[in-house]
KOLLUM-338728 format. One record per residue (C-alpha): residue number from 1; residue in three letters; x, y, z. Coordinates in pm, whole numbers. Example, Ala and Ser with C-alpha at 12.3 -4.5 7.8 and 13.67 -1.06 7.14 Angstrom:
 guse lumpa   east  north     up
    1   ala   1230   -450    780
    2   ser   1367   -106    714
***
This chain:
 guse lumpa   east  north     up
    1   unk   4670  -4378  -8819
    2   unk   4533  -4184  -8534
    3   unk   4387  -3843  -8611
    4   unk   4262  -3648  -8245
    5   unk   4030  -3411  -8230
    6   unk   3946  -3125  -7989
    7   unk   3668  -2823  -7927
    8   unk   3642  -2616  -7620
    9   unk   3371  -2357  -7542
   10   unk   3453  -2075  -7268
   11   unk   3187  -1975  -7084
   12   unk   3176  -1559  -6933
   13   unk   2965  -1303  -6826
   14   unk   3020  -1005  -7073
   15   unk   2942   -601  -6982
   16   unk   2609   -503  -7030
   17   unk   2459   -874  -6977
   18   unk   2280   -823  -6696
   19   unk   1929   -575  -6639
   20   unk   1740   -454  -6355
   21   unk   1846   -504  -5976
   22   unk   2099   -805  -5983
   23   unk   2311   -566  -6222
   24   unk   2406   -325  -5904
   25   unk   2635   -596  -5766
   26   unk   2823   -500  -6055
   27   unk   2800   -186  -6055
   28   unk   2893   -150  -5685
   29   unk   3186   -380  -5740
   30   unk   3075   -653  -5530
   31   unk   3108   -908  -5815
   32   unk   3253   -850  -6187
   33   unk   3225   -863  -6561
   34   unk   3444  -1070  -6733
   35   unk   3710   -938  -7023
   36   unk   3658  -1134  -7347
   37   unk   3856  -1442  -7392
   38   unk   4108  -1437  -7657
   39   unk   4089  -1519  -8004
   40   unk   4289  -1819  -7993
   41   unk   4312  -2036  -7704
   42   unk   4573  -2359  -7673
   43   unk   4639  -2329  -7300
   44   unk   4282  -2364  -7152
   45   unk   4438  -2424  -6837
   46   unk   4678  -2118  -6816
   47   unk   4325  -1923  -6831
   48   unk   4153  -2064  -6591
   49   unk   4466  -1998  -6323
   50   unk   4346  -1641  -6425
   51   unk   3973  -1677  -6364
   52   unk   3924  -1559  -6757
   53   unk   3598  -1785  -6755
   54   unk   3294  -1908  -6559
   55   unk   3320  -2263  -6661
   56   unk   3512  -2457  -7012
   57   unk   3338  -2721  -7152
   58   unk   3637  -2929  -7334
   59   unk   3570  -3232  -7587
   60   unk   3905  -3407  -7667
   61   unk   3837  -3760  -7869
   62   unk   4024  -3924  -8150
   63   unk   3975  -4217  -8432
   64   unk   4201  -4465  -8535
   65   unk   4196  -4484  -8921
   66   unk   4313  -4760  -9126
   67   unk   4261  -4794  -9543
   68   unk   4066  -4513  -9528
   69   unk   3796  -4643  -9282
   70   unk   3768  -4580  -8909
   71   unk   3831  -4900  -8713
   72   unk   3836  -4733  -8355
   73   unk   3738  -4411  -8150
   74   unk   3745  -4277  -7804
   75   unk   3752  -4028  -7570
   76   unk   4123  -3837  -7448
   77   unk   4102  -3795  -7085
   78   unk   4155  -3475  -7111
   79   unk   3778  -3419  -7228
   80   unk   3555  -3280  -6941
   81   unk   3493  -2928  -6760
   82   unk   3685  -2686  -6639
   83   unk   3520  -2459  -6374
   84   unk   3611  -2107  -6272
   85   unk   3531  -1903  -5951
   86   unk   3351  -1597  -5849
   87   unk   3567  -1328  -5680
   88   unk   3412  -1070  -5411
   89   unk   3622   -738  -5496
   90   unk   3823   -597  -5229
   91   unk   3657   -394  -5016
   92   unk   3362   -649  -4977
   93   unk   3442   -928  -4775
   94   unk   3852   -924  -4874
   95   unk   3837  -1009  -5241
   96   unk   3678  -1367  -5107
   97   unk   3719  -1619  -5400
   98   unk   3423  -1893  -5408
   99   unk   3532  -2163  -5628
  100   unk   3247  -2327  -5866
  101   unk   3027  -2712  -5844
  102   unk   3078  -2910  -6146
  103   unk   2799  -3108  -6181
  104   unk   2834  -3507  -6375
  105   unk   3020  -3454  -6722
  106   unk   2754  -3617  -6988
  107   unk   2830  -3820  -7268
  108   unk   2630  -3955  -7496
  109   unk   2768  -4270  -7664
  110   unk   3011  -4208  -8014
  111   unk   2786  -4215  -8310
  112   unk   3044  -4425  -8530
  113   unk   3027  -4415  -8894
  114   unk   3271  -4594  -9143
  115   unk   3424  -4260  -9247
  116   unk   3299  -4047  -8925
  117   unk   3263  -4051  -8557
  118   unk   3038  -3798  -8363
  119   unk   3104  -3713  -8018
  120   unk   2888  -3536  -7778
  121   unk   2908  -3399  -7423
  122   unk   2761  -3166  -7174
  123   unk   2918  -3012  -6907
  124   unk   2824  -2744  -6671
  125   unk   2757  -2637  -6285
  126   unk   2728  -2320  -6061
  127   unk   2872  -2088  -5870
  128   unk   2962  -2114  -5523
  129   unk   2841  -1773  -5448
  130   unk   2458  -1801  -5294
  131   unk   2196  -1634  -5476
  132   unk   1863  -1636  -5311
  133   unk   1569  -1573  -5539
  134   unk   1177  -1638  -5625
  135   unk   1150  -1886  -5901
  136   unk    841  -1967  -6083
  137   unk    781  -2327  -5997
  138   unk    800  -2506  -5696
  139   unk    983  -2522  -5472
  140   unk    927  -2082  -5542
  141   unk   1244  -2022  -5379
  142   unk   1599  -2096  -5469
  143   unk   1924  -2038  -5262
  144   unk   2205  -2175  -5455
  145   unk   2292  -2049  -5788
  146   unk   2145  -2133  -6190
  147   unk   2315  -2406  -6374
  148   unk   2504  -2280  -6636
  149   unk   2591  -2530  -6915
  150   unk   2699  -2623  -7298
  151   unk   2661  -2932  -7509
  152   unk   2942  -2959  -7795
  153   unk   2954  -3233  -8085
  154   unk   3280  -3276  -8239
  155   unk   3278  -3461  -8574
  156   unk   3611  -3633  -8623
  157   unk   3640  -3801  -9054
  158   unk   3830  -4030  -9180
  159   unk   3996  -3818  -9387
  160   unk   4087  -3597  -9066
  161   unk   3834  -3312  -9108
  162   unk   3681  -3242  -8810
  163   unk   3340  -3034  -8724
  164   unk   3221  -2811  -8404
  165   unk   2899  -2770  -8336
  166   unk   2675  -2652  -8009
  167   unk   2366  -2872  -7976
  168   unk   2241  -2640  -7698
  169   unk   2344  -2411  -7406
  170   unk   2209  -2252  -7068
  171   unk   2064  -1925  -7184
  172   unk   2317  -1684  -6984
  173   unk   2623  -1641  -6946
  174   unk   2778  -1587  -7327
  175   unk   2927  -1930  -7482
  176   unk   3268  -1869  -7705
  177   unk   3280  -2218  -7927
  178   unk   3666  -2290  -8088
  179   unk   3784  -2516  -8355
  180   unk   4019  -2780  -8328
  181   unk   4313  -2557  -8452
  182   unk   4228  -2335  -8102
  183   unk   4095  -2024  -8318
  184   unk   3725  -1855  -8249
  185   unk   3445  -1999  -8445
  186   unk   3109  -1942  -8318
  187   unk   2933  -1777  -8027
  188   unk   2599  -1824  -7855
  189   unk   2417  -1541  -8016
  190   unk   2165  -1445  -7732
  191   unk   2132  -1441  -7372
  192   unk   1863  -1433  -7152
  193   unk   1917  -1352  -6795
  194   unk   1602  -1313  -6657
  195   unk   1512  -1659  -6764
  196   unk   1809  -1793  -6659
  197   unk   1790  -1656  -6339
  198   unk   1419  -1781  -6259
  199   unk   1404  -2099  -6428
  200   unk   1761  -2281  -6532
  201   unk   1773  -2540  -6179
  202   unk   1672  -2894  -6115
  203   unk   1521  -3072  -6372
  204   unk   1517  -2726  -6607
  205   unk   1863  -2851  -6726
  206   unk   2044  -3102  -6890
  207   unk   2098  -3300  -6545
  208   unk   1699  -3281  -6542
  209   unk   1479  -3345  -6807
  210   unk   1557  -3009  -7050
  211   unk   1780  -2840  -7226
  212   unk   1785  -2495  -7448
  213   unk   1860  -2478  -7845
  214   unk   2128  -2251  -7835
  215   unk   2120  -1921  -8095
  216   unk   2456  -1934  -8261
  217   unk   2635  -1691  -8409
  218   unk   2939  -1707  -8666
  219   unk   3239  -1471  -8466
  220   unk   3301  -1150  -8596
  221   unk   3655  -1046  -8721
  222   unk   3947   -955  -8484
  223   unk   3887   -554  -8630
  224   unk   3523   -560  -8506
  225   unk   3652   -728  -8134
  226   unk   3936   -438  -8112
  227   unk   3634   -138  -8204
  228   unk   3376   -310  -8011
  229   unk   3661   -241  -7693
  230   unk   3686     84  -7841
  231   unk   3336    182  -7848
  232   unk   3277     15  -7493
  233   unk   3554     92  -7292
  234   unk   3655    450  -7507
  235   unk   3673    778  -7321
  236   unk   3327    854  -7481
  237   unk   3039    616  -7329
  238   unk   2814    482  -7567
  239   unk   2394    512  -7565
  240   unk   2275    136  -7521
  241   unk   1973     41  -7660
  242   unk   1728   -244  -7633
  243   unk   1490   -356  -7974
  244   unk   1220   -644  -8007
  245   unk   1252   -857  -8262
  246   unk   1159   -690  -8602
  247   unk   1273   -299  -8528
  248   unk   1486   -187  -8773
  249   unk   1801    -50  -8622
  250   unk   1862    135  -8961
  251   unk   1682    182  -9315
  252   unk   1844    163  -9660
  253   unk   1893    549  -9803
  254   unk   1794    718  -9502
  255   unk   2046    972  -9374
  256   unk   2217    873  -9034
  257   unk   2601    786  -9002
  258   unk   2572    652  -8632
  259   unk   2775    287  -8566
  260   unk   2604     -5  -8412
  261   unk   2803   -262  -8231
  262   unk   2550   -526  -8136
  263   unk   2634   -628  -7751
  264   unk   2345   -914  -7789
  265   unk   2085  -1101  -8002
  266   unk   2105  -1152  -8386
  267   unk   2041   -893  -8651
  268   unk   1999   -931  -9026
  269   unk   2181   -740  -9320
  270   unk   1922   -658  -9618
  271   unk   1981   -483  -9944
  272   unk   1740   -374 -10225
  273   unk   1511   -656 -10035
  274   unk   1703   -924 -10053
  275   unk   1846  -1064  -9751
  276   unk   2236  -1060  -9757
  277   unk   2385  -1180  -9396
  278   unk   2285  -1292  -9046
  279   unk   2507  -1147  -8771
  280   unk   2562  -1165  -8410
  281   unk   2706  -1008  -8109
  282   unk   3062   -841  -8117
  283   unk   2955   -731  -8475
  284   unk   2998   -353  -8576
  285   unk   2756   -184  -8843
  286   unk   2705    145  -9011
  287   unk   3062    265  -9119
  288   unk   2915    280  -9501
  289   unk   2768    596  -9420
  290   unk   3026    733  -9234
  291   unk   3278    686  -9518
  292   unk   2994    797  -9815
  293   unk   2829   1087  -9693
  294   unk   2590    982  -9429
  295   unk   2350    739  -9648
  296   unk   2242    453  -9529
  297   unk   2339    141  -9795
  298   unk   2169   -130  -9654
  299   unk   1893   -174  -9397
  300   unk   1937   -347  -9031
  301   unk   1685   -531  -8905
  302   unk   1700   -750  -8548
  303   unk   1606  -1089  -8607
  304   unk   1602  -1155  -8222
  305   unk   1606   -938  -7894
  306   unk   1893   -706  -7920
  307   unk   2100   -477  -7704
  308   unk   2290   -257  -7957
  309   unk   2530     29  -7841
  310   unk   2540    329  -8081
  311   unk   2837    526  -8104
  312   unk   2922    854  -8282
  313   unk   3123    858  -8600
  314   unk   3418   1068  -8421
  315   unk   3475    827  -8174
  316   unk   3626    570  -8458
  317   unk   3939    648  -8692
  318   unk   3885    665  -9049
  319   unk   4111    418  -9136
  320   unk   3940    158  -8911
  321   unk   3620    232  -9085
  322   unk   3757    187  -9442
  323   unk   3919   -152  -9298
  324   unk   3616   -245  -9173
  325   unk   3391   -168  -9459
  326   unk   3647   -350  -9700
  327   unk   3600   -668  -9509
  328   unk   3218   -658  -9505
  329   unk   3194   -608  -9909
  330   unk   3361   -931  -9923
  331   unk   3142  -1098  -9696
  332   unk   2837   -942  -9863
  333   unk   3023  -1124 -10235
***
């Protein structure tokens, strides 16, 4: 029996990413945010023809099975990358599309098991748009763009389970992992432009002699991803805010009934003391207070770096809120 198996990551630059003066080619149109991919991607292809994603990392492999034991595996030739393009908006050079370099798909060689096989691959490249900067190591100047890149293992068992995981990833842009069944299960859970910007070329990748541990993130529920739109893109314009590690966005029985969405970065969910969830970005907190009188019921803390945006109570509907504050009592079970 053959089971295949299959994991793609989709790789975008999300609003708000970017700081200081490289985000006023943004602002001024010249180059662009990216819309969040979907929740459940089967046609990988279909969004790249739309330019929905910087670059797709795709892991396709499969396992012959026979009295319960795996007798072969390989890769589907479908496994590799996908790149997108950078588009100059109209007005700017004509809407100019400059398609992406894929740099050498790596593979390391299937880790085979009796009852498992472990597959892992790394694929990556840049943008064909220039971007001439200082680094901080030799040669001190750059022309061409960062390497962006992921590294997926997919797990295929004997008894046709299969597991994703993300072994590491560039540190910008934002990394959207999915399961073999196409749905959304993970996301890198911090970026870091700055550093990606000055450092992430040559032999500071996976092509070189480095790679980065990836923060991951569990994703957030399909509710949170239609508020987080809501609260970003609403006729009201969020205050965004930037914490260290440590600050507590919000304190258990103090009186505030301000939402959170967190944009970036990790942030921890403690109550009484005891730690009760880790969450990352596209994740919305606070609506407890809204719905019970403006009291705080658990405290926020930021495990990592964070860029929050805080949004007022009015600019959510109540029934959202209750939804919302349903789903996280189960999670908090």
């Amino acid at each position: 029996m053959r089971i295949d198996g299959r994991t793609v990551s989709l790789s975008w630059i999300p609003s708000e990413a970017i700081g200081g003066a490289m985000k006023l080619p943004f602002e001024m149109g010249f180059t662009h945010y990216d819309d969040p991919p979907p929740d459940v991607v089967l046609d990988v292809e279909a969004l790249q023809a739309e330019d929905k994603f910087r670059f797709a990392n795709r892991v396709a492999a499969w396992v012959e099975v026979e009295a319960g034991q795996i007798v072969n595996a390989g890769w589907d030739d479908t496994s590799g990358v996908l790149m997108g393009s950078t588009t100059v908006m109209p007005g700017l050079l004509g809407g100019h599309e400059f398609e992406a370099f894929a740099m050498p798909v790596l593979r390391d060689e299937p880790e085979v098991h009796p009852d498992r096989v472990r597959f892992v691959q790394t694929t990556g490249g840049r943008t064909g748009l220039p971007a001439p900067r200082r680094v901080n190591r030799p040669p001190f100047v750059q022309w061409r763009a960062p390497l962006v890149w992921s590294t997926l293992a997919l797990t295929i068992h004997a008894d046709g389970r299969q597991e994703v995981e993300v072994v590491s990833a560039s540190p910008f842009p934002r990394h959207w992992v999915y399961g073999p069944d196409g749905s959304l299960v993970a996301k890198s859970g911090l970026t870091d432009f700055k550093h990606w910007y000055r450092r992430a070329f040559g032999k500071h990748s996976p092509w070189g002699d480095e790679s980065s541990p990836a923060v991951i993130a569990a994703a957030e529920t399909a509710l949170e991803r239609q508020l987080s739109l809501r609260i970003m893109r609403g006729g009201q314009k969020p205050t965004v805010r930037t914490v260290k590690a440590g600050t507590e966005l919000m304190r258990q029985g103090e009186q505030n009934s301000d939402i959170y969405l967190v944009l970036d970065g990790v942030v921890r969910v403690d109550k009484d003391g005891e730690a009760l969830a880790e969450l990352g970005p596209g994740c919305v907190v606070g609506e407890r207070a809204v719905l019970e009188g403006g009291t705080r019921t658990a405290t926020i803390v930021a495990v990592t770096k964070c860029r929050v945006a805080i949004a007022a109570e009015g600019q959510l509907d109540r029934e959202a809120l209750v939804a919302l504050a349903q789903g996280h009592r189960r999670e908090g079970t």
